[in-house]
Backbone as CSV, one residue per row, in Angstrom:
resi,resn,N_x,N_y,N_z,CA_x,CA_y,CA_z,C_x,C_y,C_z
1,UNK,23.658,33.796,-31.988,23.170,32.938,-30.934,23.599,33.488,-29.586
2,UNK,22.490,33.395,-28.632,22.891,33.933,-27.295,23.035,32.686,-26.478
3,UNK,24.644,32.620,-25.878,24.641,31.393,-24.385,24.029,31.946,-23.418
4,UNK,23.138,30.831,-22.739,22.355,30.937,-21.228,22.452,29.660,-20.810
5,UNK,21.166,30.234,-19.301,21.135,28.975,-18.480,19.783,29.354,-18.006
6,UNK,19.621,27.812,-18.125,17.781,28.009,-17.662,17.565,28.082,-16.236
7,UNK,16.694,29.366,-15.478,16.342,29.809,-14.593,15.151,29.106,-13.889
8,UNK,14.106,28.712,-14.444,12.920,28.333,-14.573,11.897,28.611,-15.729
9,UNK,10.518,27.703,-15.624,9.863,27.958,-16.048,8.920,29.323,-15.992
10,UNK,8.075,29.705,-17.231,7.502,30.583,-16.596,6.014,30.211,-17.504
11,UNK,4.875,30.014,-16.135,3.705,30.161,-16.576,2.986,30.397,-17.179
12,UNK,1.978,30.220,-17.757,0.720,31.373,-18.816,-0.401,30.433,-18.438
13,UNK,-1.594,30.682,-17.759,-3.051,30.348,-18.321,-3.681,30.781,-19.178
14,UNK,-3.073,31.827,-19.627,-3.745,32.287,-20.437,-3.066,33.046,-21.977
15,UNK,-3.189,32.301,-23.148,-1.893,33.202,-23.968,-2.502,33.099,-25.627
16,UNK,-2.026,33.769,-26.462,-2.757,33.595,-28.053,-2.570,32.118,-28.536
17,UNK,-3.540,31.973,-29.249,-4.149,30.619,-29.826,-2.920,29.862,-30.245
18,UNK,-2.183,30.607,-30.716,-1.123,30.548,-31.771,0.013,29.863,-31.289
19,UNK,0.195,29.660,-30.280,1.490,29.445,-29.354,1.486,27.908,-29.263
20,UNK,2.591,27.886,-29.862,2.816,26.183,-29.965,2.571,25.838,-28.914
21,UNK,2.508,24.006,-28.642,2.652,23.402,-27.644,4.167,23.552,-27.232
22,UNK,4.636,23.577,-26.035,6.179,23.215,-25.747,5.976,24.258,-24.309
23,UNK,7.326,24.657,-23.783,7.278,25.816,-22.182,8.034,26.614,-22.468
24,UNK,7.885,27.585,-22.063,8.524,28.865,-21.784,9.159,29.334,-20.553
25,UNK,10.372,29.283,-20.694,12.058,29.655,-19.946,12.121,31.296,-19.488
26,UNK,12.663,30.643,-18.314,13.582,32.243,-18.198,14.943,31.760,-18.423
27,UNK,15.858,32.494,-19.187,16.954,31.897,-19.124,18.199,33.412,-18.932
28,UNK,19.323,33.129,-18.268,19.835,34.377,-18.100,20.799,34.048,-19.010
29,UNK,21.498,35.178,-19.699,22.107,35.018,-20.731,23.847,35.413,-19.671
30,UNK,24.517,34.824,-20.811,26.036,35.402,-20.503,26.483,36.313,-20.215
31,UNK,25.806,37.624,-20.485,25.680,39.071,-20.209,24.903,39.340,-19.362
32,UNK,24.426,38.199,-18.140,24.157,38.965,-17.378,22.172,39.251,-17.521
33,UNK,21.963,39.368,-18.533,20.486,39.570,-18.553,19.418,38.646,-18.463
34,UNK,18.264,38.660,-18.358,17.357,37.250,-18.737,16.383,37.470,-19.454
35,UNK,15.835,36.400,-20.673,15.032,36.742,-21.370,14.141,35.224,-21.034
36,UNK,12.921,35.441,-21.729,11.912,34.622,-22.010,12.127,33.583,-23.271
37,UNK,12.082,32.512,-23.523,12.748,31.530,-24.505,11.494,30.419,-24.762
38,UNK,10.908,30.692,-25.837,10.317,29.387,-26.072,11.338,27.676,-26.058
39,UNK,10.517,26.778,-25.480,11.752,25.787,-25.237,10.702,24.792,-26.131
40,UNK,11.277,24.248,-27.539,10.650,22.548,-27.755,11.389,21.547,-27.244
41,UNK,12.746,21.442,-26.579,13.191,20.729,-26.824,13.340,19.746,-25.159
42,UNK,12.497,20.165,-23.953,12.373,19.904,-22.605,12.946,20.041,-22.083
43,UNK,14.164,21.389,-21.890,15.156,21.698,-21.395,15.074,21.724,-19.962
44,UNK,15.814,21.703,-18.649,15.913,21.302,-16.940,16.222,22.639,-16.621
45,UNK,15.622,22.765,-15.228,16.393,24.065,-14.559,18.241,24.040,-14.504
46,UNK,18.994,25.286,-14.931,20.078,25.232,-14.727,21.069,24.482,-16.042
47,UNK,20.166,23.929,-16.802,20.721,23.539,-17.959,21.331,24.799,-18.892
48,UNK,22.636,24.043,-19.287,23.241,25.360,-20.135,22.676,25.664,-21.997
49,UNK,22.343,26.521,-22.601,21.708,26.300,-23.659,21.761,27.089,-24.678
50,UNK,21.338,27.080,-25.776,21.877,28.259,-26.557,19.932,28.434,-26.938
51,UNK,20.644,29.765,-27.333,18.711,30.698,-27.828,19.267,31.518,-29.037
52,UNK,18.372,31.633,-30.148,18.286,32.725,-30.994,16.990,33.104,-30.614
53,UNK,17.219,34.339,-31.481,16.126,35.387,-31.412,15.726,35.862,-32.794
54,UNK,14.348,36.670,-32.291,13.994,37.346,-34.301,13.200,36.759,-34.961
55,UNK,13.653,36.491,-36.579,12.804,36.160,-37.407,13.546,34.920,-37.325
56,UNK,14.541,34.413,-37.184,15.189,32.979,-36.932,14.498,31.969,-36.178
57,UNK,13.884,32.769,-35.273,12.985,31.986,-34.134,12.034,32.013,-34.877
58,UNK,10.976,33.062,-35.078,9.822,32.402,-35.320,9.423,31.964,-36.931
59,UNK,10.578,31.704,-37.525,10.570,30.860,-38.755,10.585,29.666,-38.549
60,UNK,10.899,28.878,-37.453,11.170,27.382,-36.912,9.993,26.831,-36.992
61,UNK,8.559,27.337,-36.844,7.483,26.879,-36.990,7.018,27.120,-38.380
62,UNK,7.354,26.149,-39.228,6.541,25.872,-40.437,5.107,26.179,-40.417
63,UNK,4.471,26.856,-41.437,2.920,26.885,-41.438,2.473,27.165,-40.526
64,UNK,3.342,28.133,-39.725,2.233,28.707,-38.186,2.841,30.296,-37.930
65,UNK,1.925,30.999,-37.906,2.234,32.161,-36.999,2.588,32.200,-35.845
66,UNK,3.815,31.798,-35.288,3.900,31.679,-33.870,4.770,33.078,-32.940
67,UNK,4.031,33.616,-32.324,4.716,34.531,-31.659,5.697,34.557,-30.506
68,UNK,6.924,33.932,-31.218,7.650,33.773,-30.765,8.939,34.346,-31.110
69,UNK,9.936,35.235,-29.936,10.761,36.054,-30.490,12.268,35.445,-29.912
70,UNK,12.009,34.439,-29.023,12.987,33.508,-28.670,13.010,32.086,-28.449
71,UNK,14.117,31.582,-28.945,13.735,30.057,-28.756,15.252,29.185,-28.502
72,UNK,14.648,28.567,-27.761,16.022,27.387,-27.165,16.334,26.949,-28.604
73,UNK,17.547,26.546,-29.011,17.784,25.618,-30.158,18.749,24.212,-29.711
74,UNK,19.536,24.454,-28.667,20.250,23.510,-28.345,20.497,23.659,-26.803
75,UNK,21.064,22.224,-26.264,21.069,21.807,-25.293,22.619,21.809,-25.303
76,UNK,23.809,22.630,-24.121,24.916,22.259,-23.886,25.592,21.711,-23.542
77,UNK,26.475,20.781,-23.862,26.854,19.280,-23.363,27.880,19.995,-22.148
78,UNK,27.796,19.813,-21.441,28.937,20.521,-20.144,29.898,19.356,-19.346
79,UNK,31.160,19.582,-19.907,32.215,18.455,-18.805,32.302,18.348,-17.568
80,UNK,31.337,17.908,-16.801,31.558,17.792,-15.210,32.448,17.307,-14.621
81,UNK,33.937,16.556,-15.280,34.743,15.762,-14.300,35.570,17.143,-14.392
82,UNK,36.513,16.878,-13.597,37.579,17.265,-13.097,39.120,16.734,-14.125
83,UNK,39.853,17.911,-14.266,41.224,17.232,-15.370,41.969,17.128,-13.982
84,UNK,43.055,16.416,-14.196,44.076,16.084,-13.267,45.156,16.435,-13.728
């Protein structure tokens, strides 16, 4: 599993039949890089998140060819207060 953070969305008008409903992320990973992430799950800009990749990803779609080589799987719960 790769940690990221979602960058934004990224567009398509136009893309294969095949492609689930849901959006597609830029998300930069922990290392520094950014990849493209299928998202089902309605992830926010800046949200922290985890992605696999591969045949892991596009096995998630039962009964569909989906060309998909990354995908959000979880949403990171992040502690915003402050310890004292």
């Amino acid at each position: 599993m790769i940690k990221g953070r979602v960058k934004g969305k990224v567009w398509s008008s136009r893309h294969v039949g095949t492609l689930p409903p849901g959006a597609l992320l830029e998300v930069e990973t922990e290392a520094g890089g950014r990849i493209i992430a299928f998202d089902p799950l309605g992830c926010d800009d800046e949200e922290a998140v985890m992605v696999t990749q591969g045949s892991v990803a596009a096995a998630y779609f039962n009964g569909k060819n989906a060309p998909v080589d990354a995908l959000i799987i979880g949403s990171i719960d992040e502690n915003t207060k402050q310890k004292s």
